[in-house]
N, CA, C and O atoms as a GROMACS GRO file, in nm:
protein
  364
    1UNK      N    1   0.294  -3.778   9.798
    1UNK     CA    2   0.365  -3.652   9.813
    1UNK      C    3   0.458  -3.633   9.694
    1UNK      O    4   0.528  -3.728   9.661
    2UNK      N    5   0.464  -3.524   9.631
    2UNK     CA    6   0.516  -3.487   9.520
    2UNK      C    7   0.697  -3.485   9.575
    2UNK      O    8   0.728  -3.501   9.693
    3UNK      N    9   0.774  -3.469   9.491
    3UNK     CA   10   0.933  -3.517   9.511
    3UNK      C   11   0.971  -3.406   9.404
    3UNK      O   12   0.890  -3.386   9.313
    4UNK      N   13   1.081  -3.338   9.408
    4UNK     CA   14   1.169  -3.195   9.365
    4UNK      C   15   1.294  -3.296   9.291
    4UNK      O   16   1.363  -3.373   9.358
    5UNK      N   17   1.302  -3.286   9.197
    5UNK     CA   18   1.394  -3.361   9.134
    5UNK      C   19   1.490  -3.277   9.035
    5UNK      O   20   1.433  -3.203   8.954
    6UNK      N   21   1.640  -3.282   9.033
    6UNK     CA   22   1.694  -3.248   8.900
    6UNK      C   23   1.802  -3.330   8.854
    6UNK      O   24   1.859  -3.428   8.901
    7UNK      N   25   1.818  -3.250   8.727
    7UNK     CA   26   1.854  -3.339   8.623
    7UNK      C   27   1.993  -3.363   8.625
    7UNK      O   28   2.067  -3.277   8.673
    8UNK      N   29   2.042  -3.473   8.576
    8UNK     CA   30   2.194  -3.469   8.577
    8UNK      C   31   2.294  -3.362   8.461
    8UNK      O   32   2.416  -3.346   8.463
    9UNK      N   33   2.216  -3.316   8.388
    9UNK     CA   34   2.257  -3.222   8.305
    9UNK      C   35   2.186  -3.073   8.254
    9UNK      O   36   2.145  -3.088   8.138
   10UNK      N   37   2.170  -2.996   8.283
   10UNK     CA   38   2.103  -2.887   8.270
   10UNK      C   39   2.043  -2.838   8.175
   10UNK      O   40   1.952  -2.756   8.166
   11UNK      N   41   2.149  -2.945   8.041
   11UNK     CA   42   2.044  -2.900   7.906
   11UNK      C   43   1.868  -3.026   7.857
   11UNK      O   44   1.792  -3.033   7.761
   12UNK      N   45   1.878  -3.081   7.961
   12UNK     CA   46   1.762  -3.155   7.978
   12UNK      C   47   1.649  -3.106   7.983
   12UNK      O   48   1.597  -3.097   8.094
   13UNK      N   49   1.584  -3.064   7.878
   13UNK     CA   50   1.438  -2.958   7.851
   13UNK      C   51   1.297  -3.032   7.875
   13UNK      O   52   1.190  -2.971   7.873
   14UNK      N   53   1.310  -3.169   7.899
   14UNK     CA   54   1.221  -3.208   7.955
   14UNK      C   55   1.246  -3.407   7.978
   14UNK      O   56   1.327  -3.479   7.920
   15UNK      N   57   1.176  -3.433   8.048
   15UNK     CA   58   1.195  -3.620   8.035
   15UNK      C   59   1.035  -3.679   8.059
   15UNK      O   60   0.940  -3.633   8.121
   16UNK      N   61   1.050  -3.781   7.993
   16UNK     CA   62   0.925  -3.912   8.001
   16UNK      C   63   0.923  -3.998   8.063
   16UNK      O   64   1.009  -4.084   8.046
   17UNK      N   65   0.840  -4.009   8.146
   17UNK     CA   66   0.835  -4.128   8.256
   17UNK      C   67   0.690  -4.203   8.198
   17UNK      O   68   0.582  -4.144   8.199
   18UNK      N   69   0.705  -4.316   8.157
   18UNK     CA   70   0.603  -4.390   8.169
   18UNK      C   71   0.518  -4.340   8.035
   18UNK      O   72   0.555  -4.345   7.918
   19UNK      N   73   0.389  -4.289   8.091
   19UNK     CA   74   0.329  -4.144   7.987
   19UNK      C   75   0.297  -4.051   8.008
   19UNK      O   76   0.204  -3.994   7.951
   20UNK      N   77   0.374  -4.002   8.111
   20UNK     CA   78   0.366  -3.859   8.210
   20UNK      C   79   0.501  -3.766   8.136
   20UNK      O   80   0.609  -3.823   8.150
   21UNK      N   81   0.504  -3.678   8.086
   21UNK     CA   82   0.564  -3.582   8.019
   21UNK      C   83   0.661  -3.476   8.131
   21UNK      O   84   0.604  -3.369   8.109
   22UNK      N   85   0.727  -3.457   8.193
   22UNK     CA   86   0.761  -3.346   8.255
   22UNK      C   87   0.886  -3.236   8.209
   22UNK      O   88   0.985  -3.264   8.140
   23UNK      N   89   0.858  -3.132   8.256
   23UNK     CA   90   0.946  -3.015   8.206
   23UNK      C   91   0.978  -2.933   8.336
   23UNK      O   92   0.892  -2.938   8.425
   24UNK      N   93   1.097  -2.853   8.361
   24UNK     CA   94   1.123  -2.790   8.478
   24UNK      C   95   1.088  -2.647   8.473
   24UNK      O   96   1.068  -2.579   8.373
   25UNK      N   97   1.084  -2.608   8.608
   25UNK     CA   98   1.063  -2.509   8.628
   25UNK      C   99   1.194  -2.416   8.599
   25UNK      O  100   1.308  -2.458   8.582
   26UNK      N  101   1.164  -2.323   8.598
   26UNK     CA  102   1.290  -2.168   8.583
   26UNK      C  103   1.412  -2.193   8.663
   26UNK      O  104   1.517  -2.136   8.638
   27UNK      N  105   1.394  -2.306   8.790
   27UNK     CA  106   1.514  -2.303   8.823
   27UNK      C  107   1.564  -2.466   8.814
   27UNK      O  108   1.650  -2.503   8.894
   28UNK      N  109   1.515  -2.550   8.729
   28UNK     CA  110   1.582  -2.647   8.706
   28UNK      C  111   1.529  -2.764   8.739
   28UNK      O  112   1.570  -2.873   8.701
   29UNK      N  113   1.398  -2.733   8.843
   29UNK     CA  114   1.379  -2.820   8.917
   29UNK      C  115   1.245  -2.900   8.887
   29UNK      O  116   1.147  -2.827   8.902
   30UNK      N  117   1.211  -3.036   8.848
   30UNK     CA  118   1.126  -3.149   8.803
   30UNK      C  119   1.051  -3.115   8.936
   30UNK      O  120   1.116  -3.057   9.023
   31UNK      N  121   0.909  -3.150   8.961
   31UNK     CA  122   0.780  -3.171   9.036
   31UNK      C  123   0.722  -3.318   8.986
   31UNK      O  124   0.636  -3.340   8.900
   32UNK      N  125   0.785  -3.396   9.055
   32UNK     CA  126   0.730  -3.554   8.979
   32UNK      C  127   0.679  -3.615   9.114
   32UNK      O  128   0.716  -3.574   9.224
   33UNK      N  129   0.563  -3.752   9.088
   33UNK     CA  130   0.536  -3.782   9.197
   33UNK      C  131   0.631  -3.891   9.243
   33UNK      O  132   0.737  -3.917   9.186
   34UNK      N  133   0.581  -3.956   9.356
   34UNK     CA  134   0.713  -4.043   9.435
   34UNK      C  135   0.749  -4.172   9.276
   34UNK      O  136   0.846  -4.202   9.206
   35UNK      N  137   0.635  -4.201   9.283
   35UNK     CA  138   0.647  -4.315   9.179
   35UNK      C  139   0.792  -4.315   9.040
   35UNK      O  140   0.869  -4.406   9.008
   36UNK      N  141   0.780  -4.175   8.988
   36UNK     CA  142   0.799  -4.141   8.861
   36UNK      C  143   0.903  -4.087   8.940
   36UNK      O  144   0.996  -4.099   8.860
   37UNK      N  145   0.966  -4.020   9.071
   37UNK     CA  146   1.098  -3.996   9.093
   37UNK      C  147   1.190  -4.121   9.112
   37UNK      O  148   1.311  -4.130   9.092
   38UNK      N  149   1.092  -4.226   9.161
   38UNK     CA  150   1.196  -4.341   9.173
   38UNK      C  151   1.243  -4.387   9.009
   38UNK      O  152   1.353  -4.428   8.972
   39UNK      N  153   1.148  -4.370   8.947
   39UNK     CA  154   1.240  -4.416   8.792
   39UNK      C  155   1.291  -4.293   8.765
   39UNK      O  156   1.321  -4.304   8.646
   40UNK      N  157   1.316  -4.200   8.793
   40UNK     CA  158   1.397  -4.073   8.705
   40UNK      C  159   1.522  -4.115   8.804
   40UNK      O  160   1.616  -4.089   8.729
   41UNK      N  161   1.577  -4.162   8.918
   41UNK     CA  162   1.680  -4.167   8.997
   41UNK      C  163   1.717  -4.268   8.926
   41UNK      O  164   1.836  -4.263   8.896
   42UNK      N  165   1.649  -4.380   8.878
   42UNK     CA  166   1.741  -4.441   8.831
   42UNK      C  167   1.828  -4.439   8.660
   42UNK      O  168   1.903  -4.513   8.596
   43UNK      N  169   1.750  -4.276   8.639
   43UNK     CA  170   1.831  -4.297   8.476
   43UNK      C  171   1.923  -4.193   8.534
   43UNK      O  172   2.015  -4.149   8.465
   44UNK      N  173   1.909  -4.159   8.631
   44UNK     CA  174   2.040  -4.025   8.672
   44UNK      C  175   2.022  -3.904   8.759
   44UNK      O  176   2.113  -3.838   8.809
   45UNK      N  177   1.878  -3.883   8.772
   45UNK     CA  178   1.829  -3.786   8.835
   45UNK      C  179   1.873  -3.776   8.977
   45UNK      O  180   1.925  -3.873   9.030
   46UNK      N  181   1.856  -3.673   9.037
   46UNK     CA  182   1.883  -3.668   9.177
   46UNK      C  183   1.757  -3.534   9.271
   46UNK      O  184   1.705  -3.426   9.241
   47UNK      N  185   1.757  -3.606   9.364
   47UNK     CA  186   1.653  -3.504   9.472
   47UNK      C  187   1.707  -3.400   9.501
   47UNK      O  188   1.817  -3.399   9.556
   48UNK      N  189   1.638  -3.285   9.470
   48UNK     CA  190   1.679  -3.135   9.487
   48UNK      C  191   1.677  -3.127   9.702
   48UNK      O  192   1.586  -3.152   9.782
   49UNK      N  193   1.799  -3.089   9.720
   49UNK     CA  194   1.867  -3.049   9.819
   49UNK      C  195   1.775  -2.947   9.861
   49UNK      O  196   1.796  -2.843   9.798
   50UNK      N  197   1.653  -2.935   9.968
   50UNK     CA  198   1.575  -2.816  10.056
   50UNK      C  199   1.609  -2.749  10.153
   50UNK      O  200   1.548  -2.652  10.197
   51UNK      N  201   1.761  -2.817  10.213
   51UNK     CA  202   1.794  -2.720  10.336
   51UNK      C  203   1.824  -2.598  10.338
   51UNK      O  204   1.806  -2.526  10.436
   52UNK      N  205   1.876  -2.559  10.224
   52UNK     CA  206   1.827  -2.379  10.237
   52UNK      C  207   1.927  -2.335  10.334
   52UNK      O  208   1.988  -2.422  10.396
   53UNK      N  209   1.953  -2.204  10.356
   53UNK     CA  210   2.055  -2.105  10.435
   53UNK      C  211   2.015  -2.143  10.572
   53UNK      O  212   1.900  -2.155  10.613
   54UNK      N  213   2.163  -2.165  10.661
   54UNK     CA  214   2.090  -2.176  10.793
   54UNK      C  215   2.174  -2.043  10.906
   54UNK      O  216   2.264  -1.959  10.906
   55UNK      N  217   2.115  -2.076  10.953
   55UNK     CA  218   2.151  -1.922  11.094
   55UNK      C  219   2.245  -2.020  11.202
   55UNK      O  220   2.340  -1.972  11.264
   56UNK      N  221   2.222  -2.099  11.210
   56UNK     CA  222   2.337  -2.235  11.386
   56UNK      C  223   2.486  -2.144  11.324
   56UNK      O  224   2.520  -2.152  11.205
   57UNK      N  225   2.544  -2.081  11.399
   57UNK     CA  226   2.662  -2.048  11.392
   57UNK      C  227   2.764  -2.165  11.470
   57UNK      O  228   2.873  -2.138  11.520
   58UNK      N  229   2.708  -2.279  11.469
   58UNK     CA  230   2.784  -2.410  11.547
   58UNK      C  231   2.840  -2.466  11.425
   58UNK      O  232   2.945  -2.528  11.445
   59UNK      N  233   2.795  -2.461  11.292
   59UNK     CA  234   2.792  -2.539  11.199
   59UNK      C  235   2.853  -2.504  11.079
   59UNK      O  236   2.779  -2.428  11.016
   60UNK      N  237   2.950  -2.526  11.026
   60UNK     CA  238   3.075  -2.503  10.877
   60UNK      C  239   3.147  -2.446  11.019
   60UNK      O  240   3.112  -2.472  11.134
   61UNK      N  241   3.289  -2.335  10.960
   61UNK     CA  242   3.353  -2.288  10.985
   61UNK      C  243   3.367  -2.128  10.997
   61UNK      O  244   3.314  -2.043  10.926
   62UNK      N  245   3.451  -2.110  11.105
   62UNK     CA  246   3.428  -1.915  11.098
   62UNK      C  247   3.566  -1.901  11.074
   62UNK      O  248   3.642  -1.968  11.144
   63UNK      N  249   3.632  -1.795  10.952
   63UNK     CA  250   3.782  -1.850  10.945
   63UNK      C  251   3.793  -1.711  11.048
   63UNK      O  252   3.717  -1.623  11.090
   64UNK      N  253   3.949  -1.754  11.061
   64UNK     CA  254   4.035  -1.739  11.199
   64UNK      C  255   4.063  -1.579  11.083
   64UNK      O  256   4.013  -1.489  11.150
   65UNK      N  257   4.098  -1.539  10.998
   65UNK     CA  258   4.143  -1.423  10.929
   65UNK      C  259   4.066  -1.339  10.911
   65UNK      O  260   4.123  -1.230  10.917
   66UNK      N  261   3.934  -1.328  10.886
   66UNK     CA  262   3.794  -1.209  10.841
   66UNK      C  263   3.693  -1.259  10.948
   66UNK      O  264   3.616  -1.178  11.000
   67UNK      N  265   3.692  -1.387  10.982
   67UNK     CA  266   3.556  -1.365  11.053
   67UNK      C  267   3.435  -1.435  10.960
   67UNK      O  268   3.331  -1.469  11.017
   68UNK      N  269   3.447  -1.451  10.848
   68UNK     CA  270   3.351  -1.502  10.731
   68UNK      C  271   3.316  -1.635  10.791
   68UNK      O  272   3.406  -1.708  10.830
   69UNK      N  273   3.149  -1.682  10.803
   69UNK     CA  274   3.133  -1.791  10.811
   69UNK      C  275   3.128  -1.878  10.654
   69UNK      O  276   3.082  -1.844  10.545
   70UNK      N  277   3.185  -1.982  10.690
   70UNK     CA  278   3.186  -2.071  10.566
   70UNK      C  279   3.159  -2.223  10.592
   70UNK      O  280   3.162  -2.263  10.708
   71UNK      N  281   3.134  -2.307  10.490
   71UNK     CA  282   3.064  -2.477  10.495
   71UNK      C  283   3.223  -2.506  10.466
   71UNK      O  284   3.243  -2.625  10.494
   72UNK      N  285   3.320  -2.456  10.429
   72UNK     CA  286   3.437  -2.514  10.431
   72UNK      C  287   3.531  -2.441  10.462
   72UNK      O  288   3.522  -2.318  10.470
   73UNK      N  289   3.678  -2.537  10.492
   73UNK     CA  290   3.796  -2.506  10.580
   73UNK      C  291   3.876  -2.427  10.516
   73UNK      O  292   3.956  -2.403  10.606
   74UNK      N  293   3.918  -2.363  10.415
   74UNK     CA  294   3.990  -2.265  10.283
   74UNK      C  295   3.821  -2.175  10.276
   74UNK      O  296   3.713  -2.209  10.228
   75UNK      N  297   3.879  -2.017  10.371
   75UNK     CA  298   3.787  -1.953  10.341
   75UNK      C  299   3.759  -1.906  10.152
   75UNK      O  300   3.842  -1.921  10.063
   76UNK      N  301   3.632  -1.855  10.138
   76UNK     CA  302   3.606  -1.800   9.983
   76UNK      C  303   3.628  -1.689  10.040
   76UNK      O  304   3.741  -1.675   9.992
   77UNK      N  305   3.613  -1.585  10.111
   77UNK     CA  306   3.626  -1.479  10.072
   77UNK      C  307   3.784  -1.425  10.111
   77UNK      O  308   3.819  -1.333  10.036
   78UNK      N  309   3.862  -1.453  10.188
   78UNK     CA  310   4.044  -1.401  10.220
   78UNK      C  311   4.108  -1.538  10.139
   78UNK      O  312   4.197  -1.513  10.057
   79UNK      N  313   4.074  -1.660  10.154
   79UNK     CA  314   4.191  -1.724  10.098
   79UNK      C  315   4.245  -1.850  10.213
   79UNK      O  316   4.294  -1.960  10.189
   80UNK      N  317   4.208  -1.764  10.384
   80UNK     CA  318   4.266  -1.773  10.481
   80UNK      C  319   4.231  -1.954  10.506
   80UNK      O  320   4.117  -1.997  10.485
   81UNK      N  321   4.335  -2.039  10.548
   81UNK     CA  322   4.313  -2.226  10.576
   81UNK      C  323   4.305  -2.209  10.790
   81UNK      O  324   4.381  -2.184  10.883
   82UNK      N  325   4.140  -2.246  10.760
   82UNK     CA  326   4.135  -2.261  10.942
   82UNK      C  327   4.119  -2.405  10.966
   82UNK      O  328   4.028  -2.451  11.036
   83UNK      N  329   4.203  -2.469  10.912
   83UNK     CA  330   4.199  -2.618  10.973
   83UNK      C  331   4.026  -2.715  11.011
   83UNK      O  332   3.913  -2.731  10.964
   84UNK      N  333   4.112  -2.754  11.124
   84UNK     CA  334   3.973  -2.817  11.175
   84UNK      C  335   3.882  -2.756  11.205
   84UNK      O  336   3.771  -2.800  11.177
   85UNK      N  337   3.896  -2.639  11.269
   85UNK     CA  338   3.775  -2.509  11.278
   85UNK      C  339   3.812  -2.563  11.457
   85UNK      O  340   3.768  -2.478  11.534
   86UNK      N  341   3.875  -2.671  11.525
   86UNK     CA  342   3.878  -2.628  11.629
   86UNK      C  343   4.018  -2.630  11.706
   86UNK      O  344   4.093  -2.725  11.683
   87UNK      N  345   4.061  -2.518  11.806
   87UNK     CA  346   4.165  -2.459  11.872
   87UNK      C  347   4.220  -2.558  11.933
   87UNK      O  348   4.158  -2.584  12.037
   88UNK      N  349   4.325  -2.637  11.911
   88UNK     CA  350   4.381  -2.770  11.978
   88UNK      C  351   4.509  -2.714  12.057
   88UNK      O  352   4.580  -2.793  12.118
   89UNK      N  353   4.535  -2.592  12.056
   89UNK     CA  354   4.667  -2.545  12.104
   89UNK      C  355   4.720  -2.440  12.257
   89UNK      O  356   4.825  -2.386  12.291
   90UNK      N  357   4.567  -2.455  12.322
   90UNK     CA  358   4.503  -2.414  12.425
   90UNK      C  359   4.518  -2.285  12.467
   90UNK      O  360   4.544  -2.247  12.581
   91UNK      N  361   4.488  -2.180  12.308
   91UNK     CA  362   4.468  -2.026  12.328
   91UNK      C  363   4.304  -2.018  12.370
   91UNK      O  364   4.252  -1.910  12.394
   0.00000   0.00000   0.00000
């Protein structure tokens, strides 16, 4: 099974494994097989992250000021700090 790999630096226009040549795609991202990802991890590389946008409104934070869901506790879009994300003060 092929492995999604990128680079530790973005100006990396292509790398050599072995005598397999690879170059990325438009968005950064190596198509190497398992073999040739285990040696690219070890000069620095790392496995491209697939989880993608999710819909579980159980999961990051909804701040307490706009309503914005967010993966962290200092909303991006007001500014607004919702703590733990949960109500310990029994409103």
């Amino acid at each position: 099974m092929a492995k999604k790999m990128i680079a530790p630096d973005k100006r990396v226009a292509e790398t050599v494994v072995g005598n397999r040549s690879y170059k990325p795609n438009r968005s950064g991202v190596y198509t190497v097989s398992d073999r040739d990802a285990k040696a690219m991890k070890a000069e620095g590389f790392f496995e491209a992250s697939l989880m993608g946008a999710t819909t579980n409104e159980n999961l990051g934070y909804t701040c307490t000021g706009c309503g914005f869901g967010s993966w962290f506790k200092k909303c991006s879009r007001c500014g607004h700090d919702n703590g733990s994300g949960i109500n310990t003060d029994g409103d």
